[in-house]
Structure formats: C-alpha cells, structure tokens
N, C-alpha and C positions, 0 to 999 in steps of 0.2 A: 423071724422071717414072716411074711405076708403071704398068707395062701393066693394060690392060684387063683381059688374064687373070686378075694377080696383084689386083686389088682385087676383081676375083669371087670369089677364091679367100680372100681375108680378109674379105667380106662373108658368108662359110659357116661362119668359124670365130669373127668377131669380131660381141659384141651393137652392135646399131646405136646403144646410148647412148653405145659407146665412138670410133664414127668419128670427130666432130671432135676428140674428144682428140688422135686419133692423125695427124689431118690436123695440128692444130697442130705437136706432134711434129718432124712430117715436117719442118714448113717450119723449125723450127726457131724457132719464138716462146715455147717456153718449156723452162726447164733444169731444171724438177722436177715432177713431177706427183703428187699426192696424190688416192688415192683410197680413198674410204671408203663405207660402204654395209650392205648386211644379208645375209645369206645367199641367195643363186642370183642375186646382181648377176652375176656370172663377172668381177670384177675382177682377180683374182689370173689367174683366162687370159688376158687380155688385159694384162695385165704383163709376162706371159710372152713373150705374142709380140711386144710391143713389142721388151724388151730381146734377141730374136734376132735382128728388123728391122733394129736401130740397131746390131749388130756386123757385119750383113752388110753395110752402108753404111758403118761408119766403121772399115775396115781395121786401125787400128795401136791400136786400143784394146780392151780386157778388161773383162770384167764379174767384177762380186764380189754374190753372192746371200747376203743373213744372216736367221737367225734369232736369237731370245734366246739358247733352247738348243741346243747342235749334237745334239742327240740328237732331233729334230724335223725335221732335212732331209731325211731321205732320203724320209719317207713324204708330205711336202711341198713344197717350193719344188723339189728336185730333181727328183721325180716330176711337177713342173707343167711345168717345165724341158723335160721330154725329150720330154713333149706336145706342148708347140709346136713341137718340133726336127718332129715326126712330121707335125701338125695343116698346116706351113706347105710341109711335102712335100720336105724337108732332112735325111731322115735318111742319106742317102747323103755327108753335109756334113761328119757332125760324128762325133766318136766322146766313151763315155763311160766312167768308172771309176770305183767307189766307194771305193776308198785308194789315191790319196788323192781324196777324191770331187769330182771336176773332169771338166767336157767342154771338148772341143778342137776345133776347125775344123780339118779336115784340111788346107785348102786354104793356110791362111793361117797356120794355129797362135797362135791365136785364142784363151783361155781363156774358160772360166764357173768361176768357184772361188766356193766355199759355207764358213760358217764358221758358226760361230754365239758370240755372246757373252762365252758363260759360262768363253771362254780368250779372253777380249781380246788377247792377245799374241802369239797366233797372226798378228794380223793385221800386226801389224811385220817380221816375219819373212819375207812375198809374195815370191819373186824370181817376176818376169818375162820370158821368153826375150826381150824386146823393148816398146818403146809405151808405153803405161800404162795406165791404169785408165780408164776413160772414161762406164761404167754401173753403177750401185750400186744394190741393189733390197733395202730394208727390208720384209722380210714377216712382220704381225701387229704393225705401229708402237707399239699400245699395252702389249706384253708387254715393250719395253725400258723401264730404267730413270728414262728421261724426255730431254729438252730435252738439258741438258747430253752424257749418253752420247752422243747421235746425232751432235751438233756434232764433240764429238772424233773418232768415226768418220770422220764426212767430211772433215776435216783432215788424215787419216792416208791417205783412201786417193786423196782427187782430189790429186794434184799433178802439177801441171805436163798435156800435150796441148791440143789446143786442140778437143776435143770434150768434154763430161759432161751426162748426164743422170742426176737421182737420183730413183727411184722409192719412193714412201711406199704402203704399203696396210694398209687396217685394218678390223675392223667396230666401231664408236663403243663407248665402254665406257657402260655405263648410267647410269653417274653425269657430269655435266657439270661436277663438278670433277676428273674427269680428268683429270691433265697434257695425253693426248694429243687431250682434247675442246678444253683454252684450245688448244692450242699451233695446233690449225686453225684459229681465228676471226685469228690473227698475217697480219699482210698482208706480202708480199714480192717485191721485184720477180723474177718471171722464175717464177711458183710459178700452177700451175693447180689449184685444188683441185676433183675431179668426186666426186658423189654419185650413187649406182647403187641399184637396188632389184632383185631378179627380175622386178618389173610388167616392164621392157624388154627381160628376155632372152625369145628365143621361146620358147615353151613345148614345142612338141617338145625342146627340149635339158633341159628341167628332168627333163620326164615328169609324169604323173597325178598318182603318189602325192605328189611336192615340193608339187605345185599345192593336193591336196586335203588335206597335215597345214596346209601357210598357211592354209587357210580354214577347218579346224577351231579353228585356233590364235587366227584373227582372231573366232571366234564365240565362244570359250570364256574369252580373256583377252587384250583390245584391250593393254593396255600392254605385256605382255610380245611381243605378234606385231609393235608399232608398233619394238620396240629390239630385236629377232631378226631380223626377216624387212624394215623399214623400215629399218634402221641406225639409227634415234635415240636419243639421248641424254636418256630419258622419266625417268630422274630414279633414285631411291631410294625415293618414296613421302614426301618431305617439299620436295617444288620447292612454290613458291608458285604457279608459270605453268606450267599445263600446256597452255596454249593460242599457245604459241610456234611461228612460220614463221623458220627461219635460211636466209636466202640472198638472192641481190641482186634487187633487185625492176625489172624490165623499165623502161626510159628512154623506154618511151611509154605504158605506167601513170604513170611521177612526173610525166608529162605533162599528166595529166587528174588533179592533183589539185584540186581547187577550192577550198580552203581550207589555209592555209597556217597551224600551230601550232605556236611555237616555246618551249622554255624552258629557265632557267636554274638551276641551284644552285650557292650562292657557297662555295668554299672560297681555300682560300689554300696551307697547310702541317699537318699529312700530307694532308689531307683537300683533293682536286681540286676547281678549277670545271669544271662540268661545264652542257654545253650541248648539247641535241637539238631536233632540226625534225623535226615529222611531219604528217601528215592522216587526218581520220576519215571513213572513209567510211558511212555511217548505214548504207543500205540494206544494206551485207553485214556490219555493224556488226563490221565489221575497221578496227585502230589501224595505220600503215604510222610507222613511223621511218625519217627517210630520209637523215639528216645527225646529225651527232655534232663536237664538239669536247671535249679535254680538257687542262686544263690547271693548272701548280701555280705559287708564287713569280709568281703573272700578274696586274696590280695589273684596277682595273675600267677603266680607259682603254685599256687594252690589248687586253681583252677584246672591249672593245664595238668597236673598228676592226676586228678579227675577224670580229666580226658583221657590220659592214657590208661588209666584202671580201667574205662570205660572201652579201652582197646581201639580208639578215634586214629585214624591212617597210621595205625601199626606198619602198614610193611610201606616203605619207600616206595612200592614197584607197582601198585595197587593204583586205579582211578578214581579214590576217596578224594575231596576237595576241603579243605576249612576253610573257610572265611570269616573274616570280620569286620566289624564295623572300622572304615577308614580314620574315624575321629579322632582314635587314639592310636597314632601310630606305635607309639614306643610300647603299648600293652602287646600290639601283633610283634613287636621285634623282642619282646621277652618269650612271647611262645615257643620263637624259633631258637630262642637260646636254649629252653627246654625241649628241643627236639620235636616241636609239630611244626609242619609245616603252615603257617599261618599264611594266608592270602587278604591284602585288603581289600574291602569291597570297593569297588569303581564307582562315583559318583559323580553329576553332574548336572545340570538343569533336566528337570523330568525324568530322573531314574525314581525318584520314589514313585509316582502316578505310575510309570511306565513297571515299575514291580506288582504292586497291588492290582493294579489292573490285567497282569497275568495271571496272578495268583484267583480273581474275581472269574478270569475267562477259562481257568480248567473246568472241568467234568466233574471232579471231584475231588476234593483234601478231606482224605481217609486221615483222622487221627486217633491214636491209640489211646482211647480215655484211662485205659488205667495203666499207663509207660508215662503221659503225657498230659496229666490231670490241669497243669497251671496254662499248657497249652492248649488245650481244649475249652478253656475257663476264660481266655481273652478274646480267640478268634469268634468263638462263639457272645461274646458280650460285646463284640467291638462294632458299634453303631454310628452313622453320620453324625454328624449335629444338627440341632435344630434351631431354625429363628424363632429367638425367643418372644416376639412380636403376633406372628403370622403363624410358627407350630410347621413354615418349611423346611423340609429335608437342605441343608447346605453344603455347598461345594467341597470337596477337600478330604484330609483322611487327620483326624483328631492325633496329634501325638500324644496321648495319654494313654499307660496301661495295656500296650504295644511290645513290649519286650519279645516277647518270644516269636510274634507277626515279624517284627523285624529280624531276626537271629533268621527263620525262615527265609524269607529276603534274601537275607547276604546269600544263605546257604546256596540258594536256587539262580543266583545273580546271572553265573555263567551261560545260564540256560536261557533266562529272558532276555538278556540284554543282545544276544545273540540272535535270535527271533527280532527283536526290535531292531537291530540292523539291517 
C-alpha cells in the first residue's frame, strides 16, 4: 500500500486525469498504457513518474527510454526523467551520466538507458549487471516508423522476468490515416488507452500565458487549437465527418437508448460484411454507434446467428429496425427465413448524397472506439478526393472502404429519408 504521505505527495506532481491510470497501474490490471492528447495534458510527466514508481517496486527490472532520434534525448525524455527522479523527492536515489547517458539507482543498481532509433543495433548490444528489462517507454509514438518497428522493439527488449510494463505517448498526428491514429482504435488485451487535454491539468502548472495563447488559438482557428491543444486527429481539410465523438460511450447511456437501429452491408470477398447497431437521439440530434461486427468468406446464415447471439430485434413487438443493402435482395430474404426481420434499404436518385449529407448535418456520431474499432477506422479516414492536377477537394463521396459508413446509412434510412421528404 502507498502511504498517505506519498499519494499527497503525487497528487502535487501528478494531473488528476492521470490517477486512475496509475491506480490501475499499481494494481497491476494493465501491461501497457497508451497515452495521447494535445499539449499541457503533462502526459509525458506523468510517464515519467510512473516508470520511476514501477522500478522502485519492481527490484530486479530496468527501464529502456527511446526516441526516434538519439539526438532528441537529452533535451527530452532524459530531462523529463531526472524531473521526476527530483519532483517524487529521489534525488539522493539515483545518480546520472550522459555517456553513456543512463541513470542508475544507487541502492540497487537499477538502470534507465535511453536510445533512440536511428541505430537500431544499439539495442542488441544492452548488457545488464543483472534482471532484465521490465519498463519500456516509447516517447513521441507517432515519429517512429509505424506498427511493424515497434513490435520488433518490443521482442528485443521484454524477454523473459516476470514484470513489464510498456509505455506509448503521443500527441495524435492530424491526419487520421496516421499509422499511429489506426494503430490506437486496435483493441488488446491488457492495453489502456487515456486521452488528456490541458482542460485537467491545474492551471497554476500551465501558467497565464499557456492559458491565454489556447484561447487566442481557440478564437482565431478552431481546427488547428481542436488538434494542438485537444489532441485530435481534425483531419487534412478533406475528412467527410468533421463531426466525430471517438471513445466508449458510458453503459448507463446505451442504457437509455430508446430505439434500437441496426444495419447491414453484404460483402463476401475483398469487400467485408459489415454490420452496425446504433440509436438516434433527436433532441441532441447526436447518431451513438454502439455495436459493430465484420466479416469476410461469411455466407448469410452465418451472419444472421450472429445477429441473433448478438440478440439484433429479438422480440417481434420491439421498435428495433434491420436494414440492408437493397443490392441483394435474395441475402435480405434469406435473413427473414432465419427469423430477422430484414428490411431493404430504399434507393433512388440522390439517396446516397441525401444520407451522407445527414449523417455530415448531425451534432455529433458518438462512436464506440472500442465496440466499434473497424467503425471508427473508416468514418474517421474517409476523406473527399482530390484533383490530382490542382490538389482540389472533388465533388462526390469515394466508394472505397465505406462498408460500415454505409451499413450506418441503411440502418438510419428510415430517419433521413423521412426528413428529406
């Protein structure tokens, strides 16, 4: 247990967004933490002092600190480093060096070594006085190479102990095809992903001036202050949906959904079926996705037990709707032989412009990033096209990579098309 002292003592240096982080942490319910955000979250401090908490608990393990390039530690992760050796009242603990640039725990001999990328082979080379590696802390996630680099990293350096924790931090790149925008909507067991903003550090820590360039920034130019100072991933200036909510939506909101809309688009091979549950709420004319399935090589019987394990208009007597895509009629008349009521969706000149263009004129489409991962991964990457000439934004809505955009659609059909009359 943490004395009372010591959690006074990290409730002074740590933002209050970060305590259940680090309560999790503690108890040990998750082995990686990912955090992302915009400038003055203080994520990167509180990384810090995580991974000096978790080597003064876990004895026989070392921490490895990287950047992309090594020519960026000293004036960063290292310098965040020797902060929290200071901030958590340890500087009599530890000693440090810059060549080779590594701190040490006096007591234990205990390492922090810092590396950075741009000599990958550095990192094969580690000898250890003892233990092993047991804290890894990726600082600025989106400046590596992508998915692949990091994987090998971490194969190189956790082996073998029986503690690790790996630490992600990043501020979101503005484009949402980002390697390291998809790679956080990926679900995984043992993975906490937090989003921080400065709204929750105190503002004595930021100061005035931090406080007063964000609120000139937020008055002068909303999109860039929403992916600086928000951490969002507001796009390039050719997203279709700039009226996106990513994150899991509270189990006593999908509580009080009252209407339940669900629907389908048939693929088979390259192209997925894809199926989404949501509800509209009128009065704050916000769209909630709350469910997702995807799948390929998946014939329609298969599908549709899916749906019903899923419990999709279980009771006859219920205001649930299915829809689907009208293309293939005989897939919606196999549905209903399996007992869903299957509706096809209505088309006709200007039902797609006139769906999308609903779905663009809500308040907000809350989706469930981790119910709704492949969901979250399209609407959010699905951008105009561009004249390949001139670099203008072009008319029209791309049918590429759309599946679950559209299952959306069908689902919501009843409700625009209605409006549109």
């Amino acid at each position: 247990m943490t004395s009372d002292k010591k959690q006074i003592r990290l409730k002074e240096i740590v933002s209050p967004a970060f305590w259940e982080v680090h309560q999790q942490v503690r108890e040990g319910k998750v082995k990686e933490i990912v955090l992302k955000g915009g400038r003055g979250s203080t994520k990167s401090s509180y990384a810090g002092i995580e991974l000096i908490l978790r080597l003064l608990e876990q004895k026989e393990c070392h921490a490895v600190v990287l950047r992309k390039v090594a020519g960026t530690l000293r004036t960063s992760v290292f310098s965040q480093i020797c902060w929290a050796i200071s901030a958590l009242g340890k500087d009599d603990k530890f000693k440090s060096t810059v060549n080779p640039m590594e701190i040490t725990c006096i007591e234990t001999g205990q390492k922090i070594l810092f590396f950075g990328l741009d000599d990958a082979g550095k990192l094969k080379s580690i000898k250890l006085p003892f233990g092993y590696i047991g804290v890894v802390w990726f600082e600025e996630l989106d400046q590596f190479a992508g998915e692949e680099e990091i994987r090998n990293v971490e194969q190189s350096l956790f082996r073998g102990g029986e503690y690790s924790l790996c630490i992600k931090s990043f501020n979101p790149p503005i484009s949402a095809r980002n390697w390291a925008n998809r790679w956080v909507l990926q679900k995984k067991e043992g993975r906490l992903v937090h989003h921080s903003t400065y709204q929750t550090t105190p503002k004595k820590w930021l100061g005035e001036r931090f406080l007063q360039d964000a609120e000139h920034l937020k008055q002068a130019n909303f999109e860039k202050y929403r992916h600086e100072y928000l951490g969002e991933a507001v796009g390039t200036g050719a997203s279709v949906f700039g009226n996106l909510r990513i994150e899991p939506i509270p189990q006593d909101q999908k509580k009080q959904f009252e209407r339940l809309l669900h629907g389908v688009d048939w693929g088979w091979y390259p192209d997925p079926w894809a199926y989404n549950g949501c509800s509209y709420d009128a009065a704050r004319n916000t769209l909630y996705i709350y469910d997702e399935l995807t799948r390929v090589r998946t014939t329609n019987q298969q599908t549709a037990q899916l749906l019903k394990q899923r419990g999709v208009c279980a009771n006859e007597q219920c205001e649930e709707s299915l829809v689907a895509d009208s293309a293939e009629p005989k897939s919606c008349g196999d549905y209903r032989v399996e007992g869903l009521p299957c509706q096809k969706a209505e088309k006709g000149s200007g039902s797609l412009a006139a769906g999308m263009k609903w779905l663009q004129g809500l308040k907000c489409i809350w989706i469930d990033a981790e119910q709704c991962p492949d969901t979250a991964k399209e609407f959010l990457e699905y951008e105009y096209q561009r004249d390949r000439q001139n670099g203008e934004v072009m008319e029209g809505y791309p049918d590429c990579n759309n599946h679950h955009i559209d299952a959306v659609r069908y689902a919501t059909s009843k409700i625009w098309k209605r409006r549109g009359q």
